[in-house]
N, C-alpha and C positions, 0 to 999 in steps of 0.2 A: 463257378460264377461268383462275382464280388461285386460291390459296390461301385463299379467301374460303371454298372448297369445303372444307369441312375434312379430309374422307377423298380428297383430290385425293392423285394420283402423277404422275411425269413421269419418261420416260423418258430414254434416253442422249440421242435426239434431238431435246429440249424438249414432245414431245408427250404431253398428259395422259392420263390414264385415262377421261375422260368422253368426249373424243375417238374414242379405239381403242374401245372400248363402242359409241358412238353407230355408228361405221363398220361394227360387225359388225351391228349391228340393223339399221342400214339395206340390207345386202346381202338380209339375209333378208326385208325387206319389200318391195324391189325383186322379188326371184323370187317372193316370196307374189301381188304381184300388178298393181304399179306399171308394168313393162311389159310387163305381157300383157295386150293386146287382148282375147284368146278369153275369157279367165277375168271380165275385166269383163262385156262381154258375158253369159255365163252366169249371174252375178250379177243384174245386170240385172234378165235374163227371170225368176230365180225372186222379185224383189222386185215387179215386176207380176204374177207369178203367184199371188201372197200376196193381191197387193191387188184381186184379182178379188170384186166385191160390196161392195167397202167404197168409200166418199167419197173416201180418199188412198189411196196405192201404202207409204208412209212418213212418217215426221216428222224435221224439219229444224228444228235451234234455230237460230235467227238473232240477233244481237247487233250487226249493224253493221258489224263487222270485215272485212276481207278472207279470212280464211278461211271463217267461214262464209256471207260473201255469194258469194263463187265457186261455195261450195258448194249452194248453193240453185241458182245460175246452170247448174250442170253439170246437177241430178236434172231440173229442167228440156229442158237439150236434149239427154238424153237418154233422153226419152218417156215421164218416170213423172211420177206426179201427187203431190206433197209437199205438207202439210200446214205451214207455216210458223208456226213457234213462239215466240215472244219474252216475256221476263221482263223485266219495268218494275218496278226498284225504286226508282223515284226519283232516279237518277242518269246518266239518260239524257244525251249529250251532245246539239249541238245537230247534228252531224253525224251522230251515230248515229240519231238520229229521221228524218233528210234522206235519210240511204242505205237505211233499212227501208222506209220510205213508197214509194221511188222503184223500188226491187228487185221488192217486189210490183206494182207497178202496170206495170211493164215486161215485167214474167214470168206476169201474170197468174196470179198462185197466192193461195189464200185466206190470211190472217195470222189466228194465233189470240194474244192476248197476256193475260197472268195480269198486275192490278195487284197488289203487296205494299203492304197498308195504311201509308200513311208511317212513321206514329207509333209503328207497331211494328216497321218496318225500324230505324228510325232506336233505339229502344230497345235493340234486337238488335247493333246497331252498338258501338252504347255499354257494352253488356257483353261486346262483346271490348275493347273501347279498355283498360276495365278489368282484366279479366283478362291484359293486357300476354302473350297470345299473339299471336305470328308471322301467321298465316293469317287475316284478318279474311276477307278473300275466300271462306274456307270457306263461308258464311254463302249466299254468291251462287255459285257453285259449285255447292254441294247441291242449292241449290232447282232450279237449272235442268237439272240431273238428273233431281230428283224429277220435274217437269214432264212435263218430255220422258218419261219411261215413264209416268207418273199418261195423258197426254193418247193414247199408243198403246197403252194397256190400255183406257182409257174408249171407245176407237173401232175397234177389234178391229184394231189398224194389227201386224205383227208386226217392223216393221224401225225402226229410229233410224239416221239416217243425220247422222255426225256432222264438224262444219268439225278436231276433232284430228286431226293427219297430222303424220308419221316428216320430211317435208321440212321446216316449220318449227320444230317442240317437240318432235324425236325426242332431241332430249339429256336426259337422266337429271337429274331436280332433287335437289341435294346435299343432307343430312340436316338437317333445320332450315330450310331455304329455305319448305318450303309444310308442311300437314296432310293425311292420308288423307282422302279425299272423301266418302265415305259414312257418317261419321261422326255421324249425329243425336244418340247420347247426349254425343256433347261439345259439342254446338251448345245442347241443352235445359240441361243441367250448368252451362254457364257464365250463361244466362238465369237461370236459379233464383238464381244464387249472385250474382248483380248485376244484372236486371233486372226490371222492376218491373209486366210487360205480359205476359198469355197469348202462345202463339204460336197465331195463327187463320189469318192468310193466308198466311203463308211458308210456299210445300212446303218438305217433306222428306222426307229418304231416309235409310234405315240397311241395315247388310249384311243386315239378314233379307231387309228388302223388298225391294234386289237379286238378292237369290237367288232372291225371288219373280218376280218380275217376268223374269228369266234364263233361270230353267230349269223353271218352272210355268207362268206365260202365254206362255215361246218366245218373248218379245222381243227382238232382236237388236240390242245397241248397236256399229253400223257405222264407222270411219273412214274414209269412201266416198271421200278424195281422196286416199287411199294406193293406187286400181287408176289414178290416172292421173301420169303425169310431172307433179306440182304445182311449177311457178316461182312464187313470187309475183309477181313483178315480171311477165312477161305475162298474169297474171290478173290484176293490175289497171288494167294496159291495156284487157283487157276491158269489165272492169268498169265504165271509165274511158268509153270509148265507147258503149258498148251499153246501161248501166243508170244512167248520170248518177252516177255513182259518185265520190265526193268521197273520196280516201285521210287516215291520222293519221299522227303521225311515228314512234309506236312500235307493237309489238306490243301490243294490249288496251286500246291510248289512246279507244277507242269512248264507257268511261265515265266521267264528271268525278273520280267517287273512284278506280277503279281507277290512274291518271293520277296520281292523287295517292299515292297509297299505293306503288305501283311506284318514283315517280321521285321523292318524298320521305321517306316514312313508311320503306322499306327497307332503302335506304340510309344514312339518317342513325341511327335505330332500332336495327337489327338485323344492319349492315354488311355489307351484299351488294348487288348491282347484277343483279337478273334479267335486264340486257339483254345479260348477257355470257352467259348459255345460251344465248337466243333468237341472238344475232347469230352466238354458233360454230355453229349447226346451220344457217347459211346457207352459211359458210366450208367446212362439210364437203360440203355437197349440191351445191358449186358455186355458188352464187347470187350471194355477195361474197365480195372479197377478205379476207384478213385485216389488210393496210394498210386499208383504209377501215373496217373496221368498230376497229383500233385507234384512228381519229380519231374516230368517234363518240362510243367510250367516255371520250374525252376532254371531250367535252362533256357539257353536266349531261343529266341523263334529261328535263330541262323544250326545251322550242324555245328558249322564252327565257325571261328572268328577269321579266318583267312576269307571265307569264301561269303561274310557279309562287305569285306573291305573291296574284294575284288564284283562284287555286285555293284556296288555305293560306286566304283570307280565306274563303271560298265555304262552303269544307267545315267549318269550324268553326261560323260561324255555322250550314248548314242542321244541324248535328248537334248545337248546341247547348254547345259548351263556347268556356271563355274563354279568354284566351290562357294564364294561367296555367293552367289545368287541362290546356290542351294541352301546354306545357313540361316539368309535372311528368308524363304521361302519356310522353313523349320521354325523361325523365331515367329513369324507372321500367326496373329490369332487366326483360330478359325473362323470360317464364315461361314454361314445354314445355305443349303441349298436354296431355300426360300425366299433367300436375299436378293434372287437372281427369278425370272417369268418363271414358271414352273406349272404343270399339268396336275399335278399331286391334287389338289383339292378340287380338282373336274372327277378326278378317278373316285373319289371317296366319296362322291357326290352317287358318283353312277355303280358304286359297289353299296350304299344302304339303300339307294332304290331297289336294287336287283335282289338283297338279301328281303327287303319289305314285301316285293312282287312274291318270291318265294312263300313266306312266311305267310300272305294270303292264299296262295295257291293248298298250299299244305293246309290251312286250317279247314278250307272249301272240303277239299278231299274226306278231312278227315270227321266232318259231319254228314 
């Protein structure tokens, strides 16, 4: 991590704040649950006890990735029956389609997949390009939220069990880096304001319907691979052997845009390198050193230079603009998400009540 973080501190001993942050969250998710057998375990049994009369035990997003394909691999052998969920917006890699195909047919579990109408993904896209906000990702984010509880409320399923975990993506993303997630009125907001197409097939989610779906249908959004010791690197040895499993070079390289957007659009854009989160929350868990992941960052976010040029070419053509329009899209200042309607500050309104409500409940308890 570096100064790219803008509210970064470092201490007497070169170590930052997202660091010492990450290391205390991670303690507390280690005890929450990470090495305890028993508490897995008990888990477990009340997520097949949910799913006694229904089709699935739970629902599992899948994307291709190594996280969430371990994840699918684990709910599997450990005796629950997952519901396998995947969101095609049109930017599937060709690996990402290689390792979904091959996960189910190894694991024997049903795949259920939501298409997004191109022409309106692609619309949708384009009116964030416009709007020269940070997060186009929001966009893909949401839906597969929305999904994921739209598809365990449709099927009385009461658990989501999800591939985010404390050992990869437990580090804290710095202010500006991404947008709140639940955020529909800034996704509809910037459509209106520059795009030219209803939205009909892209779910979405906002904090109502979170709340609905949270604390009225009892949905539970799980990150199921925080009750086990997750390495990546021998999950995808796993994975490697057991499910034909092809690896990518970065974290979220699964989709041709995301690949694009991460390892050019970011960094040249909006001057930040995401891989410098993802590679400290390995440094901290153990997994790499921080020599090798300083060589990484030395190299560009692409493998190599043919196959960023043949993205840059890919992605413009399927989205529609020229080169000039991409140029001046790259020159164009950023804009805040906040520039635009946005739910963000309902959420933060309704997350210190909920944390206040707690914090009496708890204090009640504990006299």
């Amino acid at each position: 991590m570096d100064t790219t973080a803008a509210d970064i501190v470092f201490d007497a001993h070169g170590v930052c704040s997202y660091c010492r942050d990450f290391e205390a969250k991670l303690q507390t998710a280690v005890a929450h649950g990470a090495a305890s057998e028993a508490r897995r375990e008990r888990f477990i049994a009340e997520v097949k006890a949910a799913g006694q009369g229904h089709d699935y035990d739970c629902v599992v997003g899948v994307s291709g990735g190594v996280d969430s394909s371990y994840l699918l691999y684990l709910t599997v052998h450990h005796g629950l029956r997952p519901l396998a969920v995947h969101l095609d917006n049109g930017w599937n890699s060709e690996l990402a389609t290689h390792n979904i195909a091959n996960l189910v047919r190894r694991l024997n579990v049903d795949l259920y997949t939501h298409v997004i109408d191109w022409e309106e993904n692609r619309d949708l896209q384009r009116s964030f390009f416009k709007a020269s906000v940070v997060d186009i990702e929001l966009l893909m984010d949401n839906a597969m939220l929305a999904l994921n509880y739209q598809q365990a409320s449709a099927r009385g399923i009461r658990w989501i069990l999800a591939g985010t975990n404390m050992a990869t993506e437990g580090m804290a993303m710095p202010p500006g880096w991404n947008h709140f997630k639940f955020d529909e009125r800034n996704i509809r907001a910037i459509q209106r304001r520059f795009g030219s197409m209803a939205i009909k097939t892209h779910p979405l989610i906002s904090t109502f319907d979170f709340v609905w779906f949270e604390y009225v249908r009892r949905i539970q959004w799980i990150s199921f691979l925080d009750y086990f010791q997750y390495e990546k690197s021998a999950a995808l040895e796993i994975l490697q052997r057991e499910c034909e499993y092809r690896p990518y070079p970065y974290k979220h390289y699964e989709s041709v845009f995301t690949r694009f957007y991460q390892g050019y659009i970011l960094p040249r854009k909006f001057g930040f390198d995401k891989r410098r989160g993802h590679l400290s929350a390995l440094i901290v868990t153990g997994q790499l050193s921080r020599a090798t992941a300083i060589e990484m960052l030395k190299q560009s976010p692409y493998p190599d230079a043919a196959q960023e040029q043949q993205d840059r070419v890919f992605v413009l053509k399927k989205l529609g603009f020229s080169d000039d329009e991409f140029a001046a899209y790259m020159a164009a200042p950023a804009v805040p998400h906040g520039a635009y309607p946005t739910e963000e500050p309902f959420y933060r309104t309704l997350l210190k009540l909920n944390n206040t409500l707690k914090a009496m409940v708890g204090s009640r308890n504990g006299r």
